[in-house]
C-alpha positions in Angstrom: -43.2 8.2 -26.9 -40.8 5.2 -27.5 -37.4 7.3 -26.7 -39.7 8.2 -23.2 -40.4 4.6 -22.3 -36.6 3.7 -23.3 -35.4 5.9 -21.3 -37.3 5.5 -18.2 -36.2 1.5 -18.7 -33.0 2.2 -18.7 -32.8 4.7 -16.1 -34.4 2.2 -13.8 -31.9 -0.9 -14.7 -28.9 1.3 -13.8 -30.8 2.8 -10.6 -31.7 -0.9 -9.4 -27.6 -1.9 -10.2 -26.2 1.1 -8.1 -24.8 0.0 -5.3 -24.8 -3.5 -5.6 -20.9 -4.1 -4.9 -20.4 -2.5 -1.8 -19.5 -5.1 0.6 -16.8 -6.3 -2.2 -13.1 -5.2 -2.1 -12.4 -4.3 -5.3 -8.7 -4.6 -6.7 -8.9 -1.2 -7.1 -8.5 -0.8 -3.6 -5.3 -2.5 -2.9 -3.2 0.1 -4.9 -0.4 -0.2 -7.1 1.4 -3.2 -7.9 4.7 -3.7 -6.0 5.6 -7.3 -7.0 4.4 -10.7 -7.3 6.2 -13.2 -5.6 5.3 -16.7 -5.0 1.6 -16.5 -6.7 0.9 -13.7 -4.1 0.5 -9.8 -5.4 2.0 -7.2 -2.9 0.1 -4.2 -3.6 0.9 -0.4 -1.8 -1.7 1.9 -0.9 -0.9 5.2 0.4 -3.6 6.4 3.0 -1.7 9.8 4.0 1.5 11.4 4.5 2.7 9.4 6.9 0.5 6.2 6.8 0.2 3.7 4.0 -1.1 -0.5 3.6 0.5 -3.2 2.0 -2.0 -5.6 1.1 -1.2 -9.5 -0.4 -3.6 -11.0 -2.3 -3.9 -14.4 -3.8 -6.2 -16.1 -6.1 -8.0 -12.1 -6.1 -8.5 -13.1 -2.2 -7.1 -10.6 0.5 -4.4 -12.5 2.5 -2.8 -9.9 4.9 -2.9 -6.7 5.1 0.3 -4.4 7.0 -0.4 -0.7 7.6 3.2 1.2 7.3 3.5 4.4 9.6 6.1 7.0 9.1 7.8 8.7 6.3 6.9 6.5 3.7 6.5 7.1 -0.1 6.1 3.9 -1.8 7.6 0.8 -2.3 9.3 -1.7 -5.0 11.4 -4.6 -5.6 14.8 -4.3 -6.0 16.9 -6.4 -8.2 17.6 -8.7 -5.4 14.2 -9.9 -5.5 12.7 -8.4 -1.9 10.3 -5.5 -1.8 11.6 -2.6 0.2 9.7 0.9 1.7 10.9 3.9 0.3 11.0 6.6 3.4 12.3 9.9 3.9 15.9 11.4 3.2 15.9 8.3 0.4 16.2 5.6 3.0 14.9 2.4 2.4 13.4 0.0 4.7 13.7 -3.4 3.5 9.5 -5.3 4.1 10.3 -9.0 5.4 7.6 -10.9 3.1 8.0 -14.0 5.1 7.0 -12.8 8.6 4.4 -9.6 7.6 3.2 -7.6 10.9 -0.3 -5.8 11.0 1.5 -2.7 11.6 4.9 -1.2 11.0 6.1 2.1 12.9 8.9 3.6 11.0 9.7 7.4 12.2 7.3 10.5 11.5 8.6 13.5 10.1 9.1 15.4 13.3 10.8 12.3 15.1 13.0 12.4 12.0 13.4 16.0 11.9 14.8 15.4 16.2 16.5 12.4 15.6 20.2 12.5 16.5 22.5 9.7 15.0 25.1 10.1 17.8 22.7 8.3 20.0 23.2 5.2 18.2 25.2 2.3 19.4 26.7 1.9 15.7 30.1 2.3 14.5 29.0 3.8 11.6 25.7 4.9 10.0 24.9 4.3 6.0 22.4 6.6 4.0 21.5 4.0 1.5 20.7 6.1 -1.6 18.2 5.1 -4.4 
């Protein structure tokens, strides 16, 4: 009779917890760690194939958020200290930390797949490799 009562205790003490946290961001939520720089953790989430967030948090506070669109696979900092976006065809697209946009459009597969580099006003193009 007392494993009964125990049971039905406990069973109500996790039923009456469930659910409690849902209007709170968890860390787990803003993804893996890129870097920390200046007190601020740059975390990168991947949302889909072609769509992922960088979030920077501070103090375990949310402080911007930038949703990346395009071939993107992840990001990391480099030796040189700044975070860049690892994209397609190992190109890298270096993330300006000091001026953060809510939204970065860097090119989808198919635009990539069409793109023609002769249409560039460049005098040479560089596939930086990792």
């Amino acid at each position: 009779m007392r494993k009964i009562v125990v049971f039905f205790a406990l069973s109500a003490l996790l039923f009456s917890c469930c659910g409690k946290g849902k209007g709170y961001k968890a860390a787990t939520q803003w993804g893996d760690s890129i870097a920390i720089i200046d007190d601020k953790t740059y975390y990168w989430q991947q949302l889909a194939d072609e769509s992922a967030r960088i979030s920077v948090v501070k103090d375990n506070k949310l402080v911007t958020e930038c949703t990346v669109r395009g071939l993107v696979y992840g990001a990391k900092q480099y030796d040189d200290g700044d975070i860049y976006i690892l994209c397609g065809q190992n190109q890298i697209s270096w993330f300006d930390i000091r001026n953060i946009p809510s939204e970065i459009d860097l090119m989808t597969e198919a635009e990539w797949e069409n793109y023609d580099p002769s249409q560039e006003n460049a005098d040479a193009i560089i596939d930086i490799g990792m």
